[in-house]
DOZA-180230 format. One record per atom (N, C-alpha, C, O): residue number from 1; residue in one letter; chain; atom name; x, y, z. Coordinates in steps of 0.02 Angstrom, whole numbers, plus 50000, padded with zeros to 5 digits. Layout:
N
+-----+----+----+----+-------+-------+-------+
:   i : aa : ch : at :    xx :    yy :    zz :
+-----+----+----+----+-------+-------+-------+
: NUM :  a :  A : CA :     X :     Y :     Z :
...
+-----+----+----+----+-------+-------+-------+
# end
This chain:
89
+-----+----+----+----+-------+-------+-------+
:   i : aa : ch : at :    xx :    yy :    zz :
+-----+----+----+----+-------+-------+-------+
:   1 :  x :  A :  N : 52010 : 48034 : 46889 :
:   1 :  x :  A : CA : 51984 : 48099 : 46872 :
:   1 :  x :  A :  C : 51982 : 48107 : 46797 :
:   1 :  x :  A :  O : 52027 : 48087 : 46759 :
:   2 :  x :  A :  N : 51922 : 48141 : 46777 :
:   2 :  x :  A : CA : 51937 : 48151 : 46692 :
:   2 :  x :  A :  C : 51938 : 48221 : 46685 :
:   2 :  x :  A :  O : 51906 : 48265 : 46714 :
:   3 :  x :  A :  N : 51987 : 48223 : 46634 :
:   3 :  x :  A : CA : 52006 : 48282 : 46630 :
:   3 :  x :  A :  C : 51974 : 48310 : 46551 :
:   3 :  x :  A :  O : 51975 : 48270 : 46504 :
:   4 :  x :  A :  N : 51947 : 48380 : 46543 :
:   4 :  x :  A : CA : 51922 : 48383 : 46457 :
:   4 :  x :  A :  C : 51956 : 48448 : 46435 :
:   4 :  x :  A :  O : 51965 : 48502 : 46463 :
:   5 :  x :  A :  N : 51971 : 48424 : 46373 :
:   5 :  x :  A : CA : 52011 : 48509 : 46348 :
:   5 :  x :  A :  C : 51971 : 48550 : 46324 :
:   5 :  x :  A :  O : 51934 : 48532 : 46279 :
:   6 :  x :  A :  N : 51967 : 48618 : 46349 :
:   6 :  x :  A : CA : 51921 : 48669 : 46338 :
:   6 :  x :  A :  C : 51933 : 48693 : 46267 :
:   6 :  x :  A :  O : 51993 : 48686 : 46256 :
:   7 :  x :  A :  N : 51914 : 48709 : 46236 :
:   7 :  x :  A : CA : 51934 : 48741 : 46159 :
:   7 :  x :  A :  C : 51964 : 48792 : 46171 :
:   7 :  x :  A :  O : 52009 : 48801 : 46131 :
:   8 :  x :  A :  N : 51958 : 48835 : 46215 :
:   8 :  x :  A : CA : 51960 : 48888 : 46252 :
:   8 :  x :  A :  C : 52015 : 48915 : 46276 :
:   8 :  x :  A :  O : 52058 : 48956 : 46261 :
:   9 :  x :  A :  N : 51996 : 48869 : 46328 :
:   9 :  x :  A : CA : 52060 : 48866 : 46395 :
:   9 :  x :  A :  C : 52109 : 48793 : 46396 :
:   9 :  x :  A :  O : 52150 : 48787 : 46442 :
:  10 :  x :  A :  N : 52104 : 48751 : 46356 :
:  10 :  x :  A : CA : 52148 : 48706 : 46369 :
:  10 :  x :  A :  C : 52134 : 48651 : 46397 :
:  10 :  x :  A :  O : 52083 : 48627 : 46373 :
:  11 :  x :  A :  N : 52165 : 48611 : 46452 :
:  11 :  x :  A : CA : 52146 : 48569 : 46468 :
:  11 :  x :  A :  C : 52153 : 48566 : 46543 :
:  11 :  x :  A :  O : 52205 : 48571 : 46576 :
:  12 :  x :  A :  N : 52085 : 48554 : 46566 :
:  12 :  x :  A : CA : 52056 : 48563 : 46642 :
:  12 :  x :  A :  C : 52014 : 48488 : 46692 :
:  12 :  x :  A :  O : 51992 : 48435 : 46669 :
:  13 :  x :  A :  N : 52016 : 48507 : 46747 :
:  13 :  x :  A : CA : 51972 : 48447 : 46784 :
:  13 :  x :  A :  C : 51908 : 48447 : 46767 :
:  13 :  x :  A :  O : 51873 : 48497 : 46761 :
:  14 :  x :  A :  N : 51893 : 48394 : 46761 :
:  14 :  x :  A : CA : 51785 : 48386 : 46759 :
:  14 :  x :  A :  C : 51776 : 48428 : 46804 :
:  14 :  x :  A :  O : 51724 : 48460 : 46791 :
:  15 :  x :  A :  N : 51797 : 48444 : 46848 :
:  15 :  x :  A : CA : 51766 : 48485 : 46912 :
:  15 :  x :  A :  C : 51759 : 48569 : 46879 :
:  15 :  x :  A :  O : 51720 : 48604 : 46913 :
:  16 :  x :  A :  N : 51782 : 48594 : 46837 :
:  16 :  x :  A : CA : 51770 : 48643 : 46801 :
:  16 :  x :  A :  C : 51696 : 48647 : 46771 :
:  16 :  x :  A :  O : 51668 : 48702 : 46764 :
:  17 :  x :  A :  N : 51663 : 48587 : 46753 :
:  17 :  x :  A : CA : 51627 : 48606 : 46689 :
:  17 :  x :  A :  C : 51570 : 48557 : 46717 :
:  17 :  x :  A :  O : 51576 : 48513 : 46760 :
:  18 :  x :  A :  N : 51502 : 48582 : 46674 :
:  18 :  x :  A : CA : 51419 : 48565 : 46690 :
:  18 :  x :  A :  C : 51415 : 48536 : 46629 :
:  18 :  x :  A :  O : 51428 : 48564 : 46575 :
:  19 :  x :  A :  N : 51392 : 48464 : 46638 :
:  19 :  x :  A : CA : 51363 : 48409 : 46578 :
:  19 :  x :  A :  C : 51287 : 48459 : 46551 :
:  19 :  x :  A :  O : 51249 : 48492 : 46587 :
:  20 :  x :  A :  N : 51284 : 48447 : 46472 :
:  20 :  x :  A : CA : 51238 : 48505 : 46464 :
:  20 :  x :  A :  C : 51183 : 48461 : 46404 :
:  20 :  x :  A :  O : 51127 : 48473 : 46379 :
:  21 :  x :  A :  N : 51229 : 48410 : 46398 :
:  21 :  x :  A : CA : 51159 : 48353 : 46398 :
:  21 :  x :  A :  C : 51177 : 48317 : 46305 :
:  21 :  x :  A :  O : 51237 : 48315 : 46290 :
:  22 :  x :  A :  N : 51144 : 48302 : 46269 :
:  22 :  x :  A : CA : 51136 : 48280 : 46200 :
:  22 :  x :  A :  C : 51166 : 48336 : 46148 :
:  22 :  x :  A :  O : 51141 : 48391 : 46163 :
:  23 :  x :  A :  N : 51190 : 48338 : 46117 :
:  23 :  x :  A : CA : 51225 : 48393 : 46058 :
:  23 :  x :  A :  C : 51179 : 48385 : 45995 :
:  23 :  x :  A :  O : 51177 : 48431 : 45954 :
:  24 :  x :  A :  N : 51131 : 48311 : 45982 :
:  24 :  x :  A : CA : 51108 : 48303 : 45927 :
:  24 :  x :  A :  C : 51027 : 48322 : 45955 :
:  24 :  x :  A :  O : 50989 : 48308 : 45909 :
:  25 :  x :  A :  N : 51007 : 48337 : 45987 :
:  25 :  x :  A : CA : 50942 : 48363 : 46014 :
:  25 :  x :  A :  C : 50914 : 48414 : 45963 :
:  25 :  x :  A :  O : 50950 : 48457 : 45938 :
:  26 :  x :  A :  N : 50841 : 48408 : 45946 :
:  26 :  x :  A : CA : 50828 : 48458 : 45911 :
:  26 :  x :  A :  C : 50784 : 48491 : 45960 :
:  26 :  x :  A :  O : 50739 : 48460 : 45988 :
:  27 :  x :  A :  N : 50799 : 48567 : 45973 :
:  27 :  x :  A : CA : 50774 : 48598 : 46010 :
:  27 :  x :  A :  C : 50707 : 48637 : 45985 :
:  27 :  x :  A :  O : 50702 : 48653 : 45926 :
:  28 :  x :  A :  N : 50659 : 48650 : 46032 :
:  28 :  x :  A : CA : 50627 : 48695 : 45975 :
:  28 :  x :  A :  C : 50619 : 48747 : 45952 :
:  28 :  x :  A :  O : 50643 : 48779 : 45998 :
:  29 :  x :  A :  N : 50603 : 48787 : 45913 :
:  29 :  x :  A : CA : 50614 : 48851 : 45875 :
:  29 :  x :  A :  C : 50601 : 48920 : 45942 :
:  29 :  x :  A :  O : 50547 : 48918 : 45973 :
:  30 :  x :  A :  N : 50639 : 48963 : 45956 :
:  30 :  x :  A : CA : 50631 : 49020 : 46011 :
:  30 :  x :  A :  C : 50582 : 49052 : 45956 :
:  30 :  x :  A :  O : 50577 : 49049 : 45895 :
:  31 :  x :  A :  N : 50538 : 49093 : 46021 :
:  31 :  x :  A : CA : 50479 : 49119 : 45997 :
:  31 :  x :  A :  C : 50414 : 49099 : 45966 :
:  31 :  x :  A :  O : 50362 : 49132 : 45959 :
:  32 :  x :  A :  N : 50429 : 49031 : 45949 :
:  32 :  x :  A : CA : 50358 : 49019 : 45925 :
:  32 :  x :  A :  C : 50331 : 48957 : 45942 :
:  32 :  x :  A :  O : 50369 : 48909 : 45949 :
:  33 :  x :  A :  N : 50266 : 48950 : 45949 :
:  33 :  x :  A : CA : 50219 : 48912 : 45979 :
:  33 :  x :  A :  C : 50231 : 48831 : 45992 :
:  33 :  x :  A :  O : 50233 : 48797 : 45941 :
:  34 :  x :  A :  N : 50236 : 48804 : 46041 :
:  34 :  x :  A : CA : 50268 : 48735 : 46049 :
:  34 :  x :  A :  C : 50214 : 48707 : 46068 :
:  34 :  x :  A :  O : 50179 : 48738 : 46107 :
:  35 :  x :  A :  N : 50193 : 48646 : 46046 :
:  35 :  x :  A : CA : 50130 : 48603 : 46085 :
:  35 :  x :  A :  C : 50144 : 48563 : 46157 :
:  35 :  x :  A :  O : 50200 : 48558 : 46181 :
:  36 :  x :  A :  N : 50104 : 48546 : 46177 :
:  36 :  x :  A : CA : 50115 : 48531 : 46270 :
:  36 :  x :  A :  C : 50169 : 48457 : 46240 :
:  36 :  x :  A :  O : 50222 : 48438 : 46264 :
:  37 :  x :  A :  N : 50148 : 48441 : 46208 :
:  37 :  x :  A : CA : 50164 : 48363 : 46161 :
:  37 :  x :  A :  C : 50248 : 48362 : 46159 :
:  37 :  x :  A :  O : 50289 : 48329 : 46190 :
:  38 :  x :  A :  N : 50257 : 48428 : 46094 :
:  38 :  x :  A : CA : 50311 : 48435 : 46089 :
:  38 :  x :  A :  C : 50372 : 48461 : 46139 :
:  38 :  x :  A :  O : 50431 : 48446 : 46137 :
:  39 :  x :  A :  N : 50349 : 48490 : 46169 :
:  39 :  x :  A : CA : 50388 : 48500 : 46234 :
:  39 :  x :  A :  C : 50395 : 48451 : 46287 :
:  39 :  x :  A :  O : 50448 : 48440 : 46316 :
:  40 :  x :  A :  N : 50336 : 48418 : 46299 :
:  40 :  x :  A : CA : 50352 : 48365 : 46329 :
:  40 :  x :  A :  C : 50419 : 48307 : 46317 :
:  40 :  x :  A :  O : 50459 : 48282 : 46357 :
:  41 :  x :  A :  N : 50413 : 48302 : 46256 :
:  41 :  x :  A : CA : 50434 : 48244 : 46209 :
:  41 :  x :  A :  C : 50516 : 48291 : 46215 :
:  41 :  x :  A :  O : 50568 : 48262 : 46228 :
:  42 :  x :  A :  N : 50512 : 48346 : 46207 :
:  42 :  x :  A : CA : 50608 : 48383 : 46205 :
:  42 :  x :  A :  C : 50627 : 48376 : 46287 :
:  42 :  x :  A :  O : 50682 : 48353 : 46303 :
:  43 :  x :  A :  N : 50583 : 48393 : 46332 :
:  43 :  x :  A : CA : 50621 : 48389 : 46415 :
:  43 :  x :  A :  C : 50623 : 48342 : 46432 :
:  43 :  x :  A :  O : 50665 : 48331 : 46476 :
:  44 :  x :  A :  N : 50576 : 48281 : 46406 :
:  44 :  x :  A : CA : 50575 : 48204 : 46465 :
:  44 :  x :  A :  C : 50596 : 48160 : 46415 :
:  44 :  x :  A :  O : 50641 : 48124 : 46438 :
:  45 :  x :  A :  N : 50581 : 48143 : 46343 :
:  45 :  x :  A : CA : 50576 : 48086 : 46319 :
:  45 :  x :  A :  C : 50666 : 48094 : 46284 :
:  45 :  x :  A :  O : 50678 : 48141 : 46247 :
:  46 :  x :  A :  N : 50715 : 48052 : 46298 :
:  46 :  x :  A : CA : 50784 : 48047 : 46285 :
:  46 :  x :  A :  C : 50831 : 48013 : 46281 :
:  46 :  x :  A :  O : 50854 : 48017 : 46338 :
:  47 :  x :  A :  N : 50860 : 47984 : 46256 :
:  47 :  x :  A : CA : 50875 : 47913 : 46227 :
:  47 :  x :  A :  C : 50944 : 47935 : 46264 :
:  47 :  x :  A :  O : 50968 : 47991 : 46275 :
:  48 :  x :  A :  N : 50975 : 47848 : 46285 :
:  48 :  x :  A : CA : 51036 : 47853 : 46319 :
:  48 :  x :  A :  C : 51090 : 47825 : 46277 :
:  48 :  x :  A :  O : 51110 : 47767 : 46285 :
:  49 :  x :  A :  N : 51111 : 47861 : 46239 :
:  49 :  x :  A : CA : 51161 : 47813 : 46196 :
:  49 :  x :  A :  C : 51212 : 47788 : 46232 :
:  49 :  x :  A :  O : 51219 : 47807 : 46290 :
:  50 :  x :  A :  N : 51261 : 47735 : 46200 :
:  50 :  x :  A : CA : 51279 : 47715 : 46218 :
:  50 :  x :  A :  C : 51351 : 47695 : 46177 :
:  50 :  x :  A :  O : 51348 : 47663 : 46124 :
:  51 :  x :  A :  N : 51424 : 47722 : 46210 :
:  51 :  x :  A : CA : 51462 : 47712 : 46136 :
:  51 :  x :  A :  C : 51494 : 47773 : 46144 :
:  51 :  x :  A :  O : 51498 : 47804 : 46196 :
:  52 :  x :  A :  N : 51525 : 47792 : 46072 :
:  52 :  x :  A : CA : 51548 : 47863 : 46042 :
:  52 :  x :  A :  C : 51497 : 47913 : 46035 :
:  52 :  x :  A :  O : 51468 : 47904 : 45982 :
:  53 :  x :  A :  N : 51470 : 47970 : 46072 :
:  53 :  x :  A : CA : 51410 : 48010 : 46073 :
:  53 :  x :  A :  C : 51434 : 48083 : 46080 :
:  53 :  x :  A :  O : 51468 : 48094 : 46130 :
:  54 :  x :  A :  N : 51421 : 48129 : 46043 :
:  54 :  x :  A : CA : 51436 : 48197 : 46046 :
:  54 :  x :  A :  C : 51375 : 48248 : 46117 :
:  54 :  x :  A :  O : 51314 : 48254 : 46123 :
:  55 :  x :  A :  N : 51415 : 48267 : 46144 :
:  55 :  x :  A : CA : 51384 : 48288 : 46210 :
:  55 :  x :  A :  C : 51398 : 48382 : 46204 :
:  55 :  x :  A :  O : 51437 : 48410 : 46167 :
:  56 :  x :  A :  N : 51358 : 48408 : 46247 :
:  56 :  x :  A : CA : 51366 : 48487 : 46278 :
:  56 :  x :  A :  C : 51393 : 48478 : 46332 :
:  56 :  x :  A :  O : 51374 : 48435 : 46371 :
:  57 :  x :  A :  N : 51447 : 48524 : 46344 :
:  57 :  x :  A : CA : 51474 : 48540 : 46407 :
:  57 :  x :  A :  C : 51482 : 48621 : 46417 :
:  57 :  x :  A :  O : 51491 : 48663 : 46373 :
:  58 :  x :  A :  N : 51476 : 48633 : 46497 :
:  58 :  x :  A : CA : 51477 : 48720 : 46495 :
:  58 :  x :  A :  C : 51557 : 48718 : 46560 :
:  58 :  x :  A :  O : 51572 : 48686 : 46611 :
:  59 :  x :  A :  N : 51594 : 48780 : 46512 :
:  59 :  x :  A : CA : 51640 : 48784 : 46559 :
:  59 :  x :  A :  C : 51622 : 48828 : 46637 :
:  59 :  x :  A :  O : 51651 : 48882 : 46643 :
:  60 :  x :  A :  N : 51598 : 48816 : 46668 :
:  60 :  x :  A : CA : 51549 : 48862 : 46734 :
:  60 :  x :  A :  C : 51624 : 48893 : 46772 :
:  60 :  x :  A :  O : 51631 : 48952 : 46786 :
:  61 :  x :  A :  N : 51673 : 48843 : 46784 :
:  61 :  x :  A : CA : 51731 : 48895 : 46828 :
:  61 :  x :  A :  C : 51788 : 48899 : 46779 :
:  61 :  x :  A :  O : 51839 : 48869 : 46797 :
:  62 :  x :  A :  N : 51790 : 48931 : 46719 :
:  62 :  x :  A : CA : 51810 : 48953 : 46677 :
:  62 :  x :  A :  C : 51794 : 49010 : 46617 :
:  62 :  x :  A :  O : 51775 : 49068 : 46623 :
:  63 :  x :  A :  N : 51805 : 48981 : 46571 :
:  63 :  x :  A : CA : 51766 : 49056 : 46522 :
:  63 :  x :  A :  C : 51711 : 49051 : 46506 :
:  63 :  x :  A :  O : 51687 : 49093 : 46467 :
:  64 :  x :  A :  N : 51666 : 48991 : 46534 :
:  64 :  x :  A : CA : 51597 : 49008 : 46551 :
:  64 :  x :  A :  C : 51562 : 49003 : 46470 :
:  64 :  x :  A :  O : 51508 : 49032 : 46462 :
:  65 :  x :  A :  N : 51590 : 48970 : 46419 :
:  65 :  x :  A : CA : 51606 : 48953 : 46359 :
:  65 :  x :  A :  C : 51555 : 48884 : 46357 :
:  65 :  x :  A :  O : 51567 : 48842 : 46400 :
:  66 :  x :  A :  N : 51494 : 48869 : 46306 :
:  66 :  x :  A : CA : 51480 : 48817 : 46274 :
:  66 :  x :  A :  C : 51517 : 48799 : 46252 :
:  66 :  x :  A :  O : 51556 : 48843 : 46235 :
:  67 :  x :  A :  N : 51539 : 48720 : 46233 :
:  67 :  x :  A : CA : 51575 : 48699 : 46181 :
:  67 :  x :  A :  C : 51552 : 48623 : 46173 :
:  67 :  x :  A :  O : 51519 : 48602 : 46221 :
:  68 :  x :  A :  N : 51564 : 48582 : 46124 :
:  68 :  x :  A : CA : 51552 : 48513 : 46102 :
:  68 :  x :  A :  C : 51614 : 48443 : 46138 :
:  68 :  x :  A :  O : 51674 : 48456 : 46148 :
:  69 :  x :  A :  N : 51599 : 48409 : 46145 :
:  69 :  x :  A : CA : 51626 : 48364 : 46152 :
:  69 :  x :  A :  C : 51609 : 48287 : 46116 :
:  69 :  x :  A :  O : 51549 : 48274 : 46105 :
:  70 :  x :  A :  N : 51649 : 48248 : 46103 :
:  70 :  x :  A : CA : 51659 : 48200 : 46085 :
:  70 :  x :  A :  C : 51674 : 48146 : 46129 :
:  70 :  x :  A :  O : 51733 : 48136 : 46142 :
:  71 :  x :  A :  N : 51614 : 48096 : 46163 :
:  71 :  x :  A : CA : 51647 : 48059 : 46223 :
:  71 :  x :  A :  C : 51596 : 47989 : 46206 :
:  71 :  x :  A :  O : 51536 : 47981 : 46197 :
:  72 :  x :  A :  N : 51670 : 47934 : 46206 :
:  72 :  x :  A : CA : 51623 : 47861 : 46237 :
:  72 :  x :  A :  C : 51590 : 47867 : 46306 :
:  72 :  x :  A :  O : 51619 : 47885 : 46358 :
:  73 :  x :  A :  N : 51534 : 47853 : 46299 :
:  73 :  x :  A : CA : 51484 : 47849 : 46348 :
:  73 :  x :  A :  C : 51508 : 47793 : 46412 :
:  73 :  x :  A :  O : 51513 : 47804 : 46473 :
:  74 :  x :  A :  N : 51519 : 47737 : 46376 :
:  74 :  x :  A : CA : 51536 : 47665 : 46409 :
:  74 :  x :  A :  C : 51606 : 47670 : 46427 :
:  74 :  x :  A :  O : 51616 : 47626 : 46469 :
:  75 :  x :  A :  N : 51661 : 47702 : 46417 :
:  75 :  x :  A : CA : 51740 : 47706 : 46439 :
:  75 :  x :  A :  C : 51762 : 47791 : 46467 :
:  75 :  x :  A :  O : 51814 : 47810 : 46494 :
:  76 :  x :  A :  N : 51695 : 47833 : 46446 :
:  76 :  x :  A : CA : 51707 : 47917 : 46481 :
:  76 :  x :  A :  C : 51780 : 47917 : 46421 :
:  76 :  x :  A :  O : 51812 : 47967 : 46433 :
:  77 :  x :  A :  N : 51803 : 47889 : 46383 :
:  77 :  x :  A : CA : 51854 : 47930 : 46364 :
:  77 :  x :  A :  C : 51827 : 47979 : 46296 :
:  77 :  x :  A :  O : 51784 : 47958 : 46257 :
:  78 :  x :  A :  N : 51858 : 48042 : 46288 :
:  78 :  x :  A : CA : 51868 : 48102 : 46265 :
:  78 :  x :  A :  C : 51894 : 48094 : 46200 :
:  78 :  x :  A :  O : 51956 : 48086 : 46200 :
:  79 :  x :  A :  N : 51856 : 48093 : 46124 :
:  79 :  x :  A : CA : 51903 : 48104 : 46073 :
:  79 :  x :  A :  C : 51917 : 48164 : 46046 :
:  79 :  x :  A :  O : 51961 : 48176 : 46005 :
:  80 :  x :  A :  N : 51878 : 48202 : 46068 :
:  80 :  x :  A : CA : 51886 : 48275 : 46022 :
:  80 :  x :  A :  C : 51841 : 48312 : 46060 :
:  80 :  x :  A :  O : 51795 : 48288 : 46093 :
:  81 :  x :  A :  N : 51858 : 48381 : 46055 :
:  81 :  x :  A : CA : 51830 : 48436 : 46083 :
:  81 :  x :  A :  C : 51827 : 48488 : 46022 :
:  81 :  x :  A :  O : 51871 : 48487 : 45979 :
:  82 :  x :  A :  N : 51761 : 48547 : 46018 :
:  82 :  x :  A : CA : 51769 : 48588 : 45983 :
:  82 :  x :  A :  C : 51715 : 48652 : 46012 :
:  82 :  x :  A :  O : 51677 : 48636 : 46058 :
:  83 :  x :  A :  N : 51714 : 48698 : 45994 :
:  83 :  x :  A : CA : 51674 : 48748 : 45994 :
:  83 :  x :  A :  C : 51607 : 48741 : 45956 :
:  83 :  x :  A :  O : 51603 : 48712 : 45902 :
:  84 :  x :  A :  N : 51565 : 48764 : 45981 :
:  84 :  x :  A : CA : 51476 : 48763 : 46006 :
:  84 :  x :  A :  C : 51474 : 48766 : 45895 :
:  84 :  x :  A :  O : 51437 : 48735 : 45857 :
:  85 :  x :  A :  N : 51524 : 48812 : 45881 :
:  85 :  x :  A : CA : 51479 : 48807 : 45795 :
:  85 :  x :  A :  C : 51529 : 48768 : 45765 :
:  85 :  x :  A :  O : 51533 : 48781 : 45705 :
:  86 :  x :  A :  N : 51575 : 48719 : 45787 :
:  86 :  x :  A : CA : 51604 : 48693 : 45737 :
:  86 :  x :  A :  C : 51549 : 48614 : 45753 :
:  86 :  x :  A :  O : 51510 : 48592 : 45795 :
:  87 :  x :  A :  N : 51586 : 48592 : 45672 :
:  87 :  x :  A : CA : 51562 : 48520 : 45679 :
:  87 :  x :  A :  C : 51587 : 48476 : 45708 :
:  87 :  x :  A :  O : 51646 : 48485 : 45723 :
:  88 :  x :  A :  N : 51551 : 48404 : 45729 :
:  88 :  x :  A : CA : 51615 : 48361 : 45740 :
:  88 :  x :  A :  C : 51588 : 48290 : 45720 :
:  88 :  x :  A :  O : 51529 : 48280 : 45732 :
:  89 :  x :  A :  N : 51629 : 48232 : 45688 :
:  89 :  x :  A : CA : 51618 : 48195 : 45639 :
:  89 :  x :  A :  C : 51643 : 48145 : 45680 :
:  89 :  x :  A :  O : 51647 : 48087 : 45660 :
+-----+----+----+----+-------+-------+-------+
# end
């Protein structure tokens, strides 16, 4: 079982929390005009890294809290956790 520490709440089961996808994603701007192209290219086209990769996770049976994570892809292990505006290096 892997377990991830919430910034939040501490430290909980995966079964708490919804994978929320790439952290380095550039999303596109709310409110203004997106091409079929560019949207395309943000929902389908997405590279699988592989390694040390900074991820989104949502706490869903908890405080319901965005926050960042820090996870090898290839071993699932966890180096760091932080909140949605901090950085992580």
């Amino acid at each position: 079982m892997l377990y991830i520490k919430c910034p939040y709440c501490g430290m909980r089961s995966q079964n708490e929390f919804a994978y929320g996808g790439d952290a380095n994603v550039k999303r596109p701007e709310l409110n203004e005009e997106v091409s079929d192209k560019i949207w395309d290219e943000f929902v389908y086209l997405r590279k699988s890294p592989r390694g040390k990769h900074i991820e989104l996770w949502h706490h869903i049976s908890g405080c319901r809290q965005w926050f960042k994570v820090q996870r090898d892809t290839t071993t699932h292990e966890i180096f760091r956790t932080a909140a949605i505006n901090e950085d992580i290096k």
